[in-house]
MARBA-496745 format. One record per residue (C-alpha): residue number from 1; residue in three letters; x, y, z. Coordinates in steps of 0.5 Angstrom, whole numbers. Example, Ala and Ser with C-alpha at 12.3 -4.5 7.8 and 13.67 -1.06 7.14 Angstrom:
// MARBA-496745
+------+------+-------+-------+-------+
! resi ! resn !  east ! north !    up !
+------+------+-------+-------+-------+
!    1 !  ALA !    25 !    -9 !    16 !
!    2 !  SER !    27 !    -2 !    14 !
+------+------+-------+-------+-------+
END
This chain:
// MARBA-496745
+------+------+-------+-------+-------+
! resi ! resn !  east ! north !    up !
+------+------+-------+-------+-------+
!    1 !  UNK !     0 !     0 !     0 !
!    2 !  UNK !     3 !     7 !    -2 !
!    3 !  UNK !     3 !    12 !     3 !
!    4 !  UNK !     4 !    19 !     2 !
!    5 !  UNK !     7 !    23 !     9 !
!    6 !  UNK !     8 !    30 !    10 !
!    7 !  UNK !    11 !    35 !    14 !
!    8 !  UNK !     7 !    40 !    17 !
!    9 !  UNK !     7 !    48 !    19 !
!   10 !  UNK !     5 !    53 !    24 !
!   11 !  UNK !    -2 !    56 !    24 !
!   12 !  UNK !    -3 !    63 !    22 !
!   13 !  UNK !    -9 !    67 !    25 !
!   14 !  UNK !    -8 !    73 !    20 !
!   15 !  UNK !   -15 !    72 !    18 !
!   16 !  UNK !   -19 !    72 !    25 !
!   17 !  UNK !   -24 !    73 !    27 !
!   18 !  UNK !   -27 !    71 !    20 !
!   19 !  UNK !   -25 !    66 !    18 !
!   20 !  UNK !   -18 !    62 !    21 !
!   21 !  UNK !   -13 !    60 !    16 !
!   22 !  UNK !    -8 !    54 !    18 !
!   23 !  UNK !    -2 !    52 !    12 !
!   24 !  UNK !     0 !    45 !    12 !
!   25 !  UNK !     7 !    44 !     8 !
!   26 !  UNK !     8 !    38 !     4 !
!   27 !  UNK !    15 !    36 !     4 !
!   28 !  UNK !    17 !    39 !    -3 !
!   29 !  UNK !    14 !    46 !     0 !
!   30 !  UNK !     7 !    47 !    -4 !
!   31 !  UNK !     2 !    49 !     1 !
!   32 !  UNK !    -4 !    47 !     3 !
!   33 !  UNK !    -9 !    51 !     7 !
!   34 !  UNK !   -15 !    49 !    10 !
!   35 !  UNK !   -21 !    54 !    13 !
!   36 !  UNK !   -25 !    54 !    20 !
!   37 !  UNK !   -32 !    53 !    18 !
!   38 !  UNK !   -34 !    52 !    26 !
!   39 !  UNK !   -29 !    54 !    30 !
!   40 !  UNK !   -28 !    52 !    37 !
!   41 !  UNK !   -21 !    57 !    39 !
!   42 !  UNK !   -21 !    56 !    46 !
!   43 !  UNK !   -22 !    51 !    52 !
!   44 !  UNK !   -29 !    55 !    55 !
!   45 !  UNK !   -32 !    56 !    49 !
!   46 !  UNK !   -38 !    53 !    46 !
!   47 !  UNK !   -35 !    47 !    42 !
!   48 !  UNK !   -37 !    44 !    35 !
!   49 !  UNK !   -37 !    37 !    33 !
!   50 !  UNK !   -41 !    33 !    28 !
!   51 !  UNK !   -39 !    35 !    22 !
!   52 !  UNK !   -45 !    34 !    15 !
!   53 !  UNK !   -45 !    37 !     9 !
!   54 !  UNK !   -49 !    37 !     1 !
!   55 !  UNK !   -47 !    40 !    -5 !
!   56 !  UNK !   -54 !    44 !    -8 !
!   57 !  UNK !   -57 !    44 !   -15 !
!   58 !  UNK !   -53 !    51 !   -15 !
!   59 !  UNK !   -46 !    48 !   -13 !
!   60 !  UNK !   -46 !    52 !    -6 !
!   61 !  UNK !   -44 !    48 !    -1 !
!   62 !  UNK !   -47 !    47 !     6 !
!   63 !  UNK !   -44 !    45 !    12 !
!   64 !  UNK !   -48 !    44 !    19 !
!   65 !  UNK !   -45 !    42 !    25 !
!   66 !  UNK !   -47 !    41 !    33 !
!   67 !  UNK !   -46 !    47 !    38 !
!   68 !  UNK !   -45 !    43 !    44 !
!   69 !  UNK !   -47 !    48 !    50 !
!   70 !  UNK !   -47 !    41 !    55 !
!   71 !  UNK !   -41 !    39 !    52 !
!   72 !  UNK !   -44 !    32 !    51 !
!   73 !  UNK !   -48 !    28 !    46 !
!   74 !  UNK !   -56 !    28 !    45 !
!   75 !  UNK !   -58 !    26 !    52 !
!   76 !  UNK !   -54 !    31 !    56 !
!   77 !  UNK !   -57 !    38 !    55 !
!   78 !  UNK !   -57 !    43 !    51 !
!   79 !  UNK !   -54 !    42 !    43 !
!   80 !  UNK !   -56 !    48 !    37 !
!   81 !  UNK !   -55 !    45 !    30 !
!   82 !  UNK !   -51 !    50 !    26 !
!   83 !  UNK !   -49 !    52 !    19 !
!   84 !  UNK !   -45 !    55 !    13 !
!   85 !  UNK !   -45 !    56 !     6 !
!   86 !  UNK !   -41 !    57 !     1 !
!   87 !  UNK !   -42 !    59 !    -6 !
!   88 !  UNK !   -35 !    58 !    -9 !
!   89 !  UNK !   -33 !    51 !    -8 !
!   90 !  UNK !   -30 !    53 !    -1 !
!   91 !  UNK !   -26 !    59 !    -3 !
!   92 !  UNK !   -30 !    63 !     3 !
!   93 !  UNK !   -35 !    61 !     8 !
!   94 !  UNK !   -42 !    64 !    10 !
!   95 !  UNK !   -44 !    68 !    17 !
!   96 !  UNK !   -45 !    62 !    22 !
!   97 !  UNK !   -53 !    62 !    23 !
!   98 !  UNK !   -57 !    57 !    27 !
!   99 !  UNK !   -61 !    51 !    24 !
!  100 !  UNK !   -65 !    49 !    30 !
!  101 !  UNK !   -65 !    51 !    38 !
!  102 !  UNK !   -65 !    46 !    43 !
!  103 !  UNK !   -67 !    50 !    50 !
!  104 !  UNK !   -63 !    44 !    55 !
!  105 !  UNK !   -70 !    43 !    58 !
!  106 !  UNK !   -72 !    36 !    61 !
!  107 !  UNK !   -79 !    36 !    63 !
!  108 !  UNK !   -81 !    32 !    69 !
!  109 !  UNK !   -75 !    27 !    68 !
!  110 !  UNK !   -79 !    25 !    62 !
!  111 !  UNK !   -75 !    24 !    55 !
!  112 !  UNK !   -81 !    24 !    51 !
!  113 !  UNK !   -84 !    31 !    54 !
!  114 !  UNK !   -77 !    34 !    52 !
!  115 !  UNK !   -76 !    33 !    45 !
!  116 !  UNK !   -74 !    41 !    45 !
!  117 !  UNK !   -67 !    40 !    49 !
!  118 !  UNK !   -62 !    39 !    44 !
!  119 !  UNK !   -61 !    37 !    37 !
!  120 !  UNK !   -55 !    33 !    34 !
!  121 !  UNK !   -51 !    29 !    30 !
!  122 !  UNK !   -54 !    31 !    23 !
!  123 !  UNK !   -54 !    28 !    17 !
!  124 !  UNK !   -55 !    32 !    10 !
!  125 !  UNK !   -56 !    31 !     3 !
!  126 !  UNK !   -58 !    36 !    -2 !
!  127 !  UNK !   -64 !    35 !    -8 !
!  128 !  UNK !   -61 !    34 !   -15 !
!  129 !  UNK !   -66 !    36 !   -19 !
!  130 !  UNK !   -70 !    41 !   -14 !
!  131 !  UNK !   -67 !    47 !    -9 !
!  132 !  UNK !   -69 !    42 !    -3 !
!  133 !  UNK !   -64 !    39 !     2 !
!  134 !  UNK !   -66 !    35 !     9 !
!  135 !  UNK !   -63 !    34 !    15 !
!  136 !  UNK !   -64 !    29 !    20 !
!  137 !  UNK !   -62 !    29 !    27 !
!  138 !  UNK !   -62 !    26 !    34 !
!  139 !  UNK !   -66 !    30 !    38 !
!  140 !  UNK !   -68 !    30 !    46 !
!  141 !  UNK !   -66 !    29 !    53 !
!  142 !  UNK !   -64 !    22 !    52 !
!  143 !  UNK !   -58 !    18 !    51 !
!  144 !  UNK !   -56 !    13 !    46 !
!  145 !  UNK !   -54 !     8 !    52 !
!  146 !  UNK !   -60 !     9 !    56 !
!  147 !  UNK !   -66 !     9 !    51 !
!  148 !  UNK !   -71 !     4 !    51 !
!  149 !  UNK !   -77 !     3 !    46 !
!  150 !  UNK !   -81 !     7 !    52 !
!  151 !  UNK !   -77 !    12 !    51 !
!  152 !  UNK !   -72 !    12 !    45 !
!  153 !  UNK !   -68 !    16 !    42 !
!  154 !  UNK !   -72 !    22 !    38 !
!  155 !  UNK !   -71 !    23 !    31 !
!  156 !  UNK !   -72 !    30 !    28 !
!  157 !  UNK !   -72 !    32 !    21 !
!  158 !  UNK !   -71 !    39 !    18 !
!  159 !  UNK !   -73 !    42 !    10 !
!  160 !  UNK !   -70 !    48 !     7 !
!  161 !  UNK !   -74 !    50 !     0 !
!  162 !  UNK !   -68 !    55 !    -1 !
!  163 !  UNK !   -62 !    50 !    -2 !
!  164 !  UNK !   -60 !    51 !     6 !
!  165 !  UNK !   -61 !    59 !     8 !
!  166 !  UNK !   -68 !    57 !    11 !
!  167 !  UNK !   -70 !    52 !    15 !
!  168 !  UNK !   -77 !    49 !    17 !
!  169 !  UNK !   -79 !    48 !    25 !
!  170 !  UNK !   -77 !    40 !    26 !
!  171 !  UNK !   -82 !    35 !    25 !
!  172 !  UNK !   -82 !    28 !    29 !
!  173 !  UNK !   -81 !    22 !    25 !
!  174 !  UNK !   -78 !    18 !    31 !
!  175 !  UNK !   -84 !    12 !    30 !
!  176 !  UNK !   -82 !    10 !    22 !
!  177 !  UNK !   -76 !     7 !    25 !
!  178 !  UNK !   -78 !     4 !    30 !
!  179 !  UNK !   -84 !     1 !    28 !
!  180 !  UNK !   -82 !    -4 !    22 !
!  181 !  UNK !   -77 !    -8 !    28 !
!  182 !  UNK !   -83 !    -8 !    33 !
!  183 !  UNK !   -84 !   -16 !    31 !
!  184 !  UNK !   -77 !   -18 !    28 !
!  185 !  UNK !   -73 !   -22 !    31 !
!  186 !  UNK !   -68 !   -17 !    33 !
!  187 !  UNK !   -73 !   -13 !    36 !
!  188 !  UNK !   -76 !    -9 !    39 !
!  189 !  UNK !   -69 !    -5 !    38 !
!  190 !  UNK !   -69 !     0 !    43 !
!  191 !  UNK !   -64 !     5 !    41 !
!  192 !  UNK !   -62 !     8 !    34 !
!  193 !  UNK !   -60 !    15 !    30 !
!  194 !  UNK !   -58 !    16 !    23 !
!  195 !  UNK !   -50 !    15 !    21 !
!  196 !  UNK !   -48 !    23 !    21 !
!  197 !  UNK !   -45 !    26 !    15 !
!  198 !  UNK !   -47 !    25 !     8 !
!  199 !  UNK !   -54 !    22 !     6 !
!  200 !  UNK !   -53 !    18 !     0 !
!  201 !  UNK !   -58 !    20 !    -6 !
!  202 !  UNK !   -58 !    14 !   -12 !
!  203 !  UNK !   -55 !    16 !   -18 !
!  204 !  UNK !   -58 !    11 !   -22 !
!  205 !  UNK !   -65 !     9 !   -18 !
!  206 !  UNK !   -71 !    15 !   -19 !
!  207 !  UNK !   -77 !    14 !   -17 !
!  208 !  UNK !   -83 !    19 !   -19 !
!  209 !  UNK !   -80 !    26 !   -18 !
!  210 !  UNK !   -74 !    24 !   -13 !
!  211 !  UNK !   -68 !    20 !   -14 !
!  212 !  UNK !   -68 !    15 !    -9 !
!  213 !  UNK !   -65 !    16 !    -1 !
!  214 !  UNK !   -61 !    12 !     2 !
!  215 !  UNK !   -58 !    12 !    10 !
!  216 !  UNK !   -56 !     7 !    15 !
!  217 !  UNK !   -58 !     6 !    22 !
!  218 !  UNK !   -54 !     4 !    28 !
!  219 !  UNK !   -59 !     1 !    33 !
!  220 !  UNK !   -59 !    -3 !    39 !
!  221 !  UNK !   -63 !    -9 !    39 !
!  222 !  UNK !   -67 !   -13 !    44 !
!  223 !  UNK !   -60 !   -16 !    46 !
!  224 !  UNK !   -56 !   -10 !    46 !
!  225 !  UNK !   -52 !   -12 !    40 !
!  226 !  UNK !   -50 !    -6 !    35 !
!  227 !  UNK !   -52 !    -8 !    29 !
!  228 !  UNK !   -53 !    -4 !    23 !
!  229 !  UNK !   -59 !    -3 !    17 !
!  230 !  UNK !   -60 !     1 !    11 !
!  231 !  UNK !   -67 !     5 !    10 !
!  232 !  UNK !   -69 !     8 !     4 !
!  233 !  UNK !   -73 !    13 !     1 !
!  234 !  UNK !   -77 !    14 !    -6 !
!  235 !  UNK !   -80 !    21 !    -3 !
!  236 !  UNK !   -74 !    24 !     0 !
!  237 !  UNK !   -75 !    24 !     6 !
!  238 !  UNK !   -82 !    23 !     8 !
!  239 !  UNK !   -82 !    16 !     9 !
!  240 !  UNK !   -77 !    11 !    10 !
!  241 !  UNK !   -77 !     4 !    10 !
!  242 !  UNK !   -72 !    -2 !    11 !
!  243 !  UNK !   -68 !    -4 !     6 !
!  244 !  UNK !   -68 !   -12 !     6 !
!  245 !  UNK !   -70 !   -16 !    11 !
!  246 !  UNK !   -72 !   -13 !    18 !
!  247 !  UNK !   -70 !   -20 !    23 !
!  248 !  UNK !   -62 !   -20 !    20 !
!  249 !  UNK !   -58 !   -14 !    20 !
!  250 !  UNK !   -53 !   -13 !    15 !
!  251 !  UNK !   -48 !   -12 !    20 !
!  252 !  UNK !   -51 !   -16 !    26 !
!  253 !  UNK !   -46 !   -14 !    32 !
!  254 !  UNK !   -40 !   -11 !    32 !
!  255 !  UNK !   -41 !    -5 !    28 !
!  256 !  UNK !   -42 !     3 !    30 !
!  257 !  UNK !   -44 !     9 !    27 !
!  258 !  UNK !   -45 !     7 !    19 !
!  259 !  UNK !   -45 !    10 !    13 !
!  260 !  UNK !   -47 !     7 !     5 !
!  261 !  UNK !   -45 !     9 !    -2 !
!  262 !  UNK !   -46 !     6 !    -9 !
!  263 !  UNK !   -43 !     1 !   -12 !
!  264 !  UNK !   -40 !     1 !   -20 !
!  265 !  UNK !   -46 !    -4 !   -21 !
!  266 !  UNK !   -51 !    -1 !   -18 !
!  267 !  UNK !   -50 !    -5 !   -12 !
!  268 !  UNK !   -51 !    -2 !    -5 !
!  269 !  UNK !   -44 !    -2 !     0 !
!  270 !  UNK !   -44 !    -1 !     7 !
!  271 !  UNK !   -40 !     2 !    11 !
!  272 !  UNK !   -39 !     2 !    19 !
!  273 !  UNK !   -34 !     5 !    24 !
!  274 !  UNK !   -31 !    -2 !    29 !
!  275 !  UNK !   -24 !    -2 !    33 !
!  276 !  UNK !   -19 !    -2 !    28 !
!  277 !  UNK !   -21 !     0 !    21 !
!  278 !  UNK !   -28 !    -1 !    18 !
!  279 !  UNK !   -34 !    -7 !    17 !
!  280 !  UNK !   -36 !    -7 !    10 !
!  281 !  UNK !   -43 !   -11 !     7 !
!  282 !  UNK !   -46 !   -11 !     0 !
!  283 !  UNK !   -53 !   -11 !    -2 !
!  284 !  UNK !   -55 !   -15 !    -9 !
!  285 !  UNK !   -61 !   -11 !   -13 !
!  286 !  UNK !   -66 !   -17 !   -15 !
!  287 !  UNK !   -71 !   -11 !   -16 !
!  288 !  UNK !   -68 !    -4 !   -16 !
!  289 !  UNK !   -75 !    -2 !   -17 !
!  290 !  UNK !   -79 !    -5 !   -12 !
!  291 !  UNK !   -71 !    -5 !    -6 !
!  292 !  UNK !   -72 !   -12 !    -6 !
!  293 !  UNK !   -64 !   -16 !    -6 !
!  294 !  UNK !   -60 !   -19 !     0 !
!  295 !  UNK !   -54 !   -17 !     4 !
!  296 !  UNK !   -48 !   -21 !     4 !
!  297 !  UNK !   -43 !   -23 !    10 !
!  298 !  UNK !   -40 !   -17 !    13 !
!  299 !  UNK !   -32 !   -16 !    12 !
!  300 !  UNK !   -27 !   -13 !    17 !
!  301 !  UNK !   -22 !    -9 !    13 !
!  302 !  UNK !   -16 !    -8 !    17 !
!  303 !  UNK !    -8 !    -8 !    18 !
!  304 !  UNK !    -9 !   -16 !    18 !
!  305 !  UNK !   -12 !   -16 !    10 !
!  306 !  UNK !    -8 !    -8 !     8 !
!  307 !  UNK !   -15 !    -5 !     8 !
!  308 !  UNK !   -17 !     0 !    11 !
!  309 !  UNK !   -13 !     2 !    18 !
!  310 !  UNK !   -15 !     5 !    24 !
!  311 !  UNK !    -9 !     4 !    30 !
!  312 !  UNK !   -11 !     5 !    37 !
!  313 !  UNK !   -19 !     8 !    35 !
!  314 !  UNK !   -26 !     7 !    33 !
!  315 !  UNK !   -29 !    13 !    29 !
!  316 !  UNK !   -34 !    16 !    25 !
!  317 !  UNK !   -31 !    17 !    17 !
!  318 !  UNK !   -35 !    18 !     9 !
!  319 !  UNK !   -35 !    12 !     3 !
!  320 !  UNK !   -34 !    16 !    -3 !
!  321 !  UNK !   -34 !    13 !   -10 !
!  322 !  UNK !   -32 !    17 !   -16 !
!  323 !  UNK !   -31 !    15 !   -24 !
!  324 !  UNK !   -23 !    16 !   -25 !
!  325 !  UNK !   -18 !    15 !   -31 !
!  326 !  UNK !   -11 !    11 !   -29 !
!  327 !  UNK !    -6 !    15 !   -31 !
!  328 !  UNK !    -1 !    10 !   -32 !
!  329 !  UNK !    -5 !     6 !   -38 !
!  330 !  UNK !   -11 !    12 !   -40 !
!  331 !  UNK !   -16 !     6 !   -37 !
!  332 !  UNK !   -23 !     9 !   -34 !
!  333 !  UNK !   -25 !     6 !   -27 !
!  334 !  UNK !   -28 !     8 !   -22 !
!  335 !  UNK !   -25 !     9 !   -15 !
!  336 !  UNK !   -27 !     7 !    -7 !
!  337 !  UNK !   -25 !    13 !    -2 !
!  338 !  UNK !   -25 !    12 !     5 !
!  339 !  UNK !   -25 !    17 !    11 !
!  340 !  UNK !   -22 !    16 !    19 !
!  341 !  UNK !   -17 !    17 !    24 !
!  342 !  UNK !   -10 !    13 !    21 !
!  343 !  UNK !    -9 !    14 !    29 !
!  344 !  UNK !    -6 !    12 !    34 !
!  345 !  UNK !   -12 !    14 !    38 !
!  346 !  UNK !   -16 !    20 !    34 !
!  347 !  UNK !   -10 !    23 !    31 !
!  348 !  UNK !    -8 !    24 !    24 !
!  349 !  UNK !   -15 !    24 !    19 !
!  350 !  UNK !   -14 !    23 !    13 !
!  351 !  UNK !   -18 !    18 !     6 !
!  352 !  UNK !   -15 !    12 !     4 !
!  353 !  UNK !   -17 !     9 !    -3 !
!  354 !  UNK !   -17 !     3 !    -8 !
!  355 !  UNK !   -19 !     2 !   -16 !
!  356 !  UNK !   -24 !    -1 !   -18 !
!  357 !  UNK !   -22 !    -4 !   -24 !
!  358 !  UNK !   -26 !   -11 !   -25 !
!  359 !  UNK !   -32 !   -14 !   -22 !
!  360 !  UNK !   -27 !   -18 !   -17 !
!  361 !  UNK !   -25 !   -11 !   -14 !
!  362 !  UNK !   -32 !   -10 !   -11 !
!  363 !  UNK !   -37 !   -16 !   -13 !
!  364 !  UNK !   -36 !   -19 !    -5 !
!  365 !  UNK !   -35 !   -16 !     2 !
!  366 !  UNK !   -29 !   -19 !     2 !
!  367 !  UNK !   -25 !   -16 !    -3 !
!  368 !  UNK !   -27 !   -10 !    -2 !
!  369 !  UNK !   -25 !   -10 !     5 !
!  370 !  UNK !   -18 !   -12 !     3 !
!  371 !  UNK !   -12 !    -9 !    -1 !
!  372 !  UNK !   -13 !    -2 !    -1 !
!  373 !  UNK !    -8 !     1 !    -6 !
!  374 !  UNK !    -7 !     7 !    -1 !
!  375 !  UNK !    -8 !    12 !     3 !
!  376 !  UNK !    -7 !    20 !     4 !
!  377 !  UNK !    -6 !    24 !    10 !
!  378 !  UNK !   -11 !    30 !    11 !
!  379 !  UNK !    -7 !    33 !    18 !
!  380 !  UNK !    -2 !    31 !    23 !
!  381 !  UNK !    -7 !    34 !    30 !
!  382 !  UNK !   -11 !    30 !    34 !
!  383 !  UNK !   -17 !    29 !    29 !
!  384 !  UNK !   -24 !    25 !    29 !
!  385 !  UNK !   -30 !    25 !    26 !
!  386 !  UNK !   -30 !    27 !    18 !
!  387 !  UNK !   -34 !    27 !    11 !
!  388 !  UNK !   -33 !    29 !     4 !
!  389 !  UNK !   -38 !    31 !    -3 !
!  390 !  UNK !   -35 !    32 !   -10 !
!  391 !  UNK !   -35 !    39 !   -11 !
!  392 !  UNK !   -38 !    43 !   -17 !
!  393 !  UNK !   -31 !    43 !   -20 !
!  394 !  UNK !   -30 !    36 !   -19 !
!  395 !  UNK !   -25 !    37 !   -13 !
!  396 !  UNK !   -26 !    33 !    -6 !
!  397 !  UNK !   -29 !    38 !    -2 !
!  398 !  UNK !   -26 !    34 !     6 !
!  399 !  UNK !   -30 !    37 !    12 !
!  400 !  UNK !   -28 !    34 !    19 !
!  401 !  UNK !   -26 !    35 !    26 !
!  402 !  UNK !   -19 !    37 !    28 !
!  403 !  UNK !   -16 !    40 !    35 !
!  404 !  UNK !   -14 !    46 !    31 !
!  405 !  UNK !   -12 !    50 !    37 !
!  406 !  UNK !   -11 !    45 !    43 !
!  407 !  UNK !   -17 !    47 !    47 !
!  408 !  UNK !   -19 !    40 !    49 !
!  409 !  UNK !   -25 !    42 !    52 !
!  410 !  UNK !   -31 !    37 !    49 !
!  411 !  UNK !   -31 !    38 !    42 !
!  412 !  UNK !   -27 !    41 !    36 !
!  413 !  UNK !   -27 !    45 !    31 !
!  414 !  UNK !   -30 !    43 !    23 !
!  415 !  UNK !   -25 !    44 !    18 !
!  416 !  UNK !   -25 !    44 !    11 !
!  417 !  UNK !   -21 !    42 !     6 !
!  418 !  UNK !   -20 !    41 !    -1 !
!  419 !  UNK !   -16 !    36 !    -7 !
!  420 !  UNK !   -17 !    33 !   -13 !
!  421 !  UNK !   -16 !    26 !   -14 !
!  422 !  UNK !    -9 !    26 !   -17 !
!  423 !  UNK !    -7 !    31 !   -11 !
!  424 !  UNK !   -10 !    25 !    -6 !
!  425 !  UNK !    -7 !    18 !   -11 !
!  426 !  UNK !     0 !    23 !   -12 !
!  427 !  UNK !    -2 !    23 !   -19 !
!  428 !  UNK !    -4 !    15 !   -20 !
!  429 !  UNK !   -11 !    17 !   -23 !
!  430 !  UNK !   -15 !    24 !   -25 !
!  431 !  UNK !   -23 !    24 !   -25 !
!  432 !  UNK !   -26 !    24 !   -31 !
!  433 !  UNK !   -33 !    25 !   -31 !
!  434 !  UNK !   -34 !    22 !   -38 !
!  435 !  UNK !   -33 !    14 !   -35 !
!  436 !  UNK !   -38 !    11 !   -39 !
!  437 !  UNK !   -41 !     6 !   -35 !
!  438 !  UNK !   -45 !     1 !   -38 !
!  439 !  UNK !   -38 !    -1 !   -42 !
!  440 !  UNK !   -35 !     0 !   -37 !
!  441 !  UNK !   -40 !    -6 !   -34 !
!  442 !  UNK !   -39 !   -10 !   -40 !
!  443 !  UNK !   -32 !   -10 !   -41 !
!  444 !  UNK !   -31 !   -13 !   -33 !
!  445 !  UNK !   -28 !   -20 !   -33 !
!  446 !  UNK !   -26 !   -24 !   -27 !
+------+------+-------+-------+-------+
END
């Protein structure tokens, strides 16, 4: 596996209190700036975690972010959600503006009575044919660990009509993912949420006026495993059902916060965060139309197959699939990208790769977890949580979380970055949107 090491400069301040700028120098001297979104600059302020982002019809892109008043999760006080546009592929950023307000109020020490308190862990995906993007988030006073189907985890969903500089008020649809687990076998599960960042809008299946919605869930089941399943919409985001069967998750124990993206071939990848570097499963379409298919047995990708390595930490982190050009030999692929700490602990965020150039490449959980061509690190400093979109002008557009002023003080702040594919495989491959894939199907062999 190729990695590519660098050495890294001072932070400048020249640009508070708008925007603060740091510069990582690469070992030839070309540098690389990053911008703080939301930024936590001392240890007693308000901290940022939690990082989201879409990429609107126009090109903007818009980033949300907890604003942790308890310095905690959902479950423990008072959490805004936060957001910031940029109409000019990262160059600048928005005034930071509140999506939602929690109040921090627990009502008579029931959970379900305090669903204003906070609101948290947001994940986003913007429309590709309308000016609509959704959030969906926790909300309440409960905690993941002490939830039960009594008193669950809360989830909110929020619309904006003008690609993201209004909101509407939260609406509750906390039922819609509990209900369908009520008889299952793993069920009644008794805590979920949404795996943060990006939700996955299909680039293939549309039905009616929306391409299709695809999120993942962490749940708690009856037996207190961490399992994983996959909703999906066809509405975006009005209703939501699980995709395959509700009594066998894909990811049945073991897994954590998860996220999904499509395969090449239409297929479905999951993606969840575990000790070491990543679980993965794949589900296979029998009926793209009606979400009808079946998962496969989930993979470990780690040090011991040279997947995807995360030393001495379990994080949350983006899967992205992009159409590339190998520049060694012309040949149009795609390529897998994969985010997370490399470590040791949450430290040093940075995106790991690999070609996807025959059927052999992604046709099994098992091959997608092993053999990773390589990796390139993002930041040198204590650093977790991290997401990624494609960018209007093809780029990588990288928002994650870095303590960028040593606060330590309960979050972070919400760094953005940008590169190319070339940048991210050392000149290896190029995107190149002009991959045609039908032929490209047709042509894989085994």
């Amino acid at each position: 596996m190729k990695i590519r090491q660098f050495v890294f400069g001072a932070v400048s301040l020249l640009a508070f209190p708008l925007l603060l700028v740091s510069s990582d120098v690469y070992k030839d001297g070309v540098s690389k700036k990053s911008t703080d979104v939301f930024r936590t600059y001392t240890s007693q302020a308000v901290p940022y975690r939690i990082p989201a982002i879409a990429k609107t019809i126009d090109g903007s892109l818009v980033a949300v972010a907890d604003y942790r008043f308890c310095r905690a999760d959902i479950g423990y006080g008072h959490i805004d959600l936060h957001c910031s546009i940029s109409e000019d592929n990262g160059k600048s950023w928005g005034n930071v503006f509140t999506v939602v307000e929690g109040d921090g109020k627990k009502i008579d020490n029931n959970p379900n009575l305090s669903l204003n308190a906070g609101y948290g862990d947001p994940c986003i995906i913007a429309d590709r044919t309308s000016n609509r993007v959704l959030i969906i988030c926790v909300c309440g006073y409960q905690t993941y660990f002490a939830a039960s189907r009594e008193y669950p985890n809360q989830v909110a969903r929020l619309y904006s009509e003008d690609g993201g500089r209004t909101w509407s008020a939260p609406q509750v649809i906390t039922e819609q993912f509990y209900a369908p687990f009520d008889n299952a076998a793993v069920g009644p599960i008794k805590s979920m949420f949404i795996g943060s960042g990006r939700i996955h809008q299909s680039r293939y299946v549309k039905v009616g006026d929306y391409y299709r919605l695809y999120a993942c869930m962490l749940a708690r089941d009856k037996d207190n495993n961490f399992c994983n399943f996959v909703v999906y919409s066809d509405d975006f985001g009005d209703n939501w059902s699980v995709l395959g069967p509700v009594d066998t998750a894909p990811v049945p124990a073991g897994g954590d916060e998860p996220k999904t993206e499509e395969l090449p071939d239409g297929s479905l990848l999951l993606s969840s965060r575990c000790g070491g570097g990543r679980l993965y499963n794949i589900f296979k379409f029998s009926d793209v139309a009606a979400a009808k298919g079946e998962w496969g047995k989930h993979a470990f990708s780690g040090e011991r197959n040279n997947g995807v390595t995360a030393l001495g930490n379990s994080c949350n982190g983006e899967v992205l699939v992009l159409p590339v050009k190998r520049n060694s030999d012309g040949k149009d692929m795609y390529l897998l990208l994969q985010s997370l700490p490399f470590g040791n602990g949450r430290t040093n965020v940075g995106i790991y790769y690999k070609e996807l150039s025959c059927s052999d490449d992604f046709d099994t959980p098992d091959n997608i977890a092993r053999d990773w061509d390589g990796r390139y690190q993002v930041t040198n400093k204590a650093s977790a949580y991290s997401t990624m979109i494609q960018q209007q002008d093809g780029a990588i557009a990288f928002l994650y979380e870095e303590d960028t002023y040593g606060t330590n003080g309960g979050g972070y702040t919400i760094a953005y970055k940008n590169f190319t594919i070339d940048e991210i495989t050392d000149g290896e491959y190029s995107f190149n949107d002009k991959v045609n894939r039908k032929k490209f199907l047709k042509g894989l062999k085994r």
